[in-house]
Phi, psi and omega in degrees: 000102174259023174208148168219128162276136175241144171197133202219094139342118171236194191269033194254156174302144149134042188285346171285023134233017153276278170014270175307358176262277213323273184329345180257341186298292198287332132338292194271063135094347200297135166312139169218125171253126203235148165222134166217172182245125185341337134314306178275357159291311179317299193284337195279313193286352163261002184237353178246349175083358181267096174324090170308125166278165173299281189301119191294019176258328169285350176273354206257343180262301195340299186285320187280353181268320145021265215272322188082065170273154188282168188279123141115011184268350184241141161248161184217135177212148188283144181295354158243037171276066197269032139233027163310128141349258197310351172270004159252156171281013179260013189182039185279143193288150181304353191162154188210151193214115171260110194219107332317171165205115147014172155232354169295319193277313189266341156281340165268346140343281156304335192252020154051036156283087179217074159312321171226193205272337165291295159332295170299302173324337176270336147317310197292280195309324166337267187296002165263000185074020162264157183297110177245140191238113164210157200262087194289134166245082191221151197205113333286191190245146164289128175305323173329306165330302175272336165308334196276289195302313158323333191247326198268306179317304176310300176329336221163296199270180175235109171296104182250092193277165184242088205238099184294130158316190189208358201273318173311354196041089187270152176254346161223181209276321177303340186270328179293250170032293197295286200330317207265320168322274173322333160310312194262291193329323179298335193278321191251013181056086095302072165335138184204190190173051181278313192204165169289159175265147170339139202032037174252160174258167185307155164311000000 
């Protein structure tokens, strides 16, 4: 494992494509260090039917038996958990991706709010010169939404709304997902074989 991805579930619709970036990340061999927040317990069971546990160790035997991860490749850490790796610049993940993410989230972000453990690890990847990627899921955006999204792009960060294509003609709701997936995975140099690319012909 040469590479570790942070990735942290907040309370905006769209957890089938945090899921799926985690599952496909622990696939190509990647470290995933995972966070989530007590919102996002709320969206995976209403939109996946998937009980998130309060305690992150349990989500964490939960997911790796899922995904089928090797020992010691997937971590889990409580949003106040600050002595997790990813809250210092002395250990920082190679790339951190908020996926979903909030407007609660990406405005405190912006505003260099960092109360928990989600915030802060973004705070971290900022001021360390890492890739920070999030995936705002909101309809429509507020100028406040885009002032926001705007100050984080200067800082840096890469806004990835998840706004899926359409040319691959997808036939179910798992090939739109992948579309947005593959998006971010491309963003972090994540080998992948999610969908074909532009001028390529189909599988």
């Amino acid at each position: 494992m040469n590479k570790t991805i942070a990735v942290a579930f907040t309370g905006a619709s769209g957890m089938p494509y945090g899921l799926r970036l985690v599952e496909c990340l622990l696939n190509a061999g990647v470290r995933v260090w995972l966070l989530y927040s007590q919102a996002a317990q709320i969206v995976a069971k209403q939109e996946m039917d998937l009980v998130l546990p309060a305690q992150p160790r349990e989500v964490q035997r939960l997911l790796s038996e899922r995904f089928g991860a090797a020992a010691g490749q997937l971590s889990v850490f409580g949003r106040d958990d600050w002595n997790a790796p990813l809250a210092s610049g002395s250990n920082p993940a190679d790339a951190y991706v908020i996926c979903p993410c909030s407007m609660g989230t990406l405005a405190k972000v912006a505003a260099g709010m960092a109360d928990d453990l989600v915030c802060r690890a973004a705070d971290v990847t900022l001021k360390e010169g890492r890739k920070l990627i999030l995936v705002p899921r909101e309809t429509p955006f507020s100028p406040i939404h885009l002032e926001n999204m705007l100050r984080l792009a200067r800082a840096g960060a890469v806004i990835l709304p998840p706004s899926p294509g359409f040319y691959h003609r997808p036939q179910t709701v798992a090939e739109v997902v992948d579309f947005v997936v593959a998006r971010i995975l491309d963003q972090l140099g994540v080998a992948h074989d999610l969908l074909p690319r532009w001028g390529e012909p189909p599988a």
